[in-house]
C-alpha positions in Angstrom: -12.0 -8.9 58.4 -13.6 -7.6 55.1 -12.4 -4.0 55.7 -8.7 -5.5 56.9 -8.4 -6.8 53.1 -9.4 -3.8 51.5 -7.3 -1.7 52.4 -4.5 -4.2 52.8 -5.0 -4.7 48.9 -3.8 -1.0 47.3 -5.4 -0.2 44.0 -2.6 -0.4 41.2 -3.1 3.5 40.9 -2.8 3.7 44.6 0.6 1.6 44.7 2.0 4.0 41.8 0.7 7.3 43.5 2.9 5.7 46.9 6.2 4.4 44.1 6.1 8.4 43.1 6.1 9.8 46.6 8.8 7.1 47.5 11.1 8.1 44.7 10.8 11.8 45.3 11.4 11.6 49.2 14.6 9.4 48.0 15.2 12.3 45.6 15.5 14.8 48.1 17.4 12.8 50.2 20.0 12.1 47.8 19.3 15.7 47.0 20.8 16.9 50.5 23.7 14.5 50.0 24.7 16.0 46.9 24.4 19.6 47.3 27.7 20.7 49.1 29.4 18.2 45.9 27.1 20.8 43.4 28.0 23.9 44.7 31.8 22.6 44.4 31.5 22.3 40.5 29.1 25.6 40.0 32.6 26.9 42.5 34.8 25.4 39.5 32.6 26.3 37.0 32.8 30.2 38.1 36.3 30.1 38.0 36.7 29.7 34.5 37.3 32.5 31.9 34.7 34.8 31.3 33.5 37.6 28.7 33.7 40.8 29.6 30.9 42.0 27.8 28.4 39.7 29.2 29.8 40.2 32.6 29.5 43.9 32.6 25.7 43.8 30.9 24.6 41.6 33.5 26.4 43.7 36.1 24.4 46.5 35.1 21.1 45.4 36.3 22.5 42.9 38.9 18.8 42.3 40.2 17.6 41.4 37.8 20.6 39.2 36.5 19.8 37.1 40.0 15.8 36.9 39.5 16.7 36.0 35.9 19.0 33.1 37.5 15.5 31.5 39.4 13.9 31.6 36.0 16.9 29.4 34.1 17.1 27.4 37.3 13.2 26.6 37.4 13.2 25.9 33.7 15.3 23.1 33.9 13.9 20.8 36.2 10.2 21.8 35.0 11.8 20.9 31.6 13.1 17.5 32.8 10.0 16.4 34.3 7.7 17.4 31.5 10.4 14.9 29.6 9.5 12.1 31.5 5.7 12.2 29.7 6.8 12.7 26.1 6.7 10.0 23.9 10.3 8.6 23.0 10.5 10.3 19.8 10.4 13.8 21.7 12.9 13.1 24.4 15.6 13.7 22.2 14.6 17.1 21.5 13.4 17.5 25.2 17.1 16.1 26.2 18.5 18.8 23.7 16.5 21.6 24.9 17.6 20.7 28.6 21.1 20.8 27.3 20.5 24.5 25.9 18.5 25.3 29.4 21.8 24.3 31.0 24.3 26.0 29.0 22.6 29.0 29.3 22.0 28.9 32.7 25.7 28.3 33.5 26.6 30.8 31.3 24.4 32.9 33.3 25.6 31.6 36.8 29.3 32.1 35.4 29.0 36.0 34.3 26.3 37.5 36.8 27.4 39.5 40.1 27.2 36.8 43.1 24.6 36.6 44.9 26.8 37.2 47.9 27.8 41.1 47.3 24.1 42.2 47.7 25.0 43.0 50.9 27.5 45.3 49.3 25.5 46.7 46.6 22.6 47.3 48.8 23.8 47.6 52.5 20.0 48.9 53.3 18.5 45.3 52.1 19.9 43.0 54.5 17.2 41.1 54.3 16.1 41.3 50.9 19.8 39.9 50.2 19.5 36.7 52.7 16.1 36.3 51.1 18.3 35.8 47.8 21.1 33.4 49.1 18.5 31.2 50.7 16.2 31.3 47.5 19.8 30.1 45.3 20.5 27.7 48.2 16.9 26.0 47.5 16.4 26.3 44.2 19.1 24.5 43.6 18.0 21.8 46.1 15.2 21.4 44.2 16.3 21.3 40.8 18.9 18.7 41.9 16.3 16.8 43.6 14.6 17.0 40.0 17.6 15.8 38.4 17.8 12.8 40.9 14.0 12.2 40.1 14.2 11.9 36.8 17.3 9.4 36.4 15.5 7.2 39.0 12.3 6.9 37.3 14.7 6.4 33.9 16.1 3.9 36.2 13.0 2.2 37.0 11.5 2.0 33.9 14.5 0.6 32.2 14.3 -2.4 34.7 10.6 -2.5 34.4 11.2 -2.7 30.4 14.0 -4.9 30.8 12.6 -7.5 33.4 9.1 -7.2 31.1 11.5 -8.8 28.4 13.1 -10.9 30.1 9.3 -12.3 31.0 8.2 -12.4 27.7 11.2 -14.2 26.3 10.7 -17.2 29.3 7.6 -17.9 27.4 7.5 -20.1 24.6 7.0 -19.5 20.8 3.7 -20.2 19.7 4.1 -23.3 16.7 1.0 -23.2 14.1 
């Protein structure tokens, strides 16, 4: 009986480690949902206008335009989580520098070759080239699985902060 009520009773670090791994299993889930909706904008987002210079520099080194794309991509999410354990006064500037990450990565997504004419540039690298497409395919998974992450933790905490005041109004004033 003794050991059925130990471990029926999680330690409050225990219960939080178990809230994180539910919200980022929910996160990916909602993740997969979203994904074909995501590559749809970045799809409208590439058909906009574009500068010719930046398009043609990045051309130039088209290799590294895409390995520069996993670096912008990666920086965001990392960027967003890191967020979550600032103090308030920095998420501003945190939100702000995601903003930036963003911009420029879309910029970047906008004006480098796509990922789909390796084959074309390099017909030898077939699967150097697939390795590519699935790498874009999950990093972006990811980072909108980060994305989904984050605004349910904001979520949370709001109603945590929010049903916290709600219980310390209930109580009543203290009269001296």
């Amino acid at each position: 009986m003794h050991a059925f009520t130990r471990n029926a009773i999680l330690h409050p670090s225990q219960r939080s480690k178990n809230l994180l791994l539910a919200i980022a299993l929910a996160s990916l889930a909602v993740a997969g949902f979203v994904l074909p909706f995501v590559w749809d904008v970045l799809a409208a987002v590439d058909s906009l206008p574009k500068m010719a210079w930046l398009t043609g520099l990045l051309a130039s080194a088209p290799v590294l335009s895409w390995l520069m794309m996993f670096v912008w991509g990666a920086a965001i999410p990392l960027m967003l989580l890191l967020a979550l354990h600032q103090s308030p006064a920095h998420r501003v500037r945190n939100a702000l520098f995601v903003v930036a990450l963003m911009f420029i990565a879309v910029t970047w997504f906008v004006h480098m070759t796509p990922a789909g004419q390796c084959d074309l540039l390099f017909p030898s690298s077939g699967l150097a080239c697939s390795a590519l497409k699935w790498g874009f395919s999950t990093s972006l998974g990811l980072a909108t699985a980060a994305y989904v992450f984050t605004i349910f933790v904001i979520g949370f905490s709001s109603i945590g902060l929010f049903a916290q005041y709600v219980g310390e109004s209930d109580k009543p004033a203290h009269v001296s």
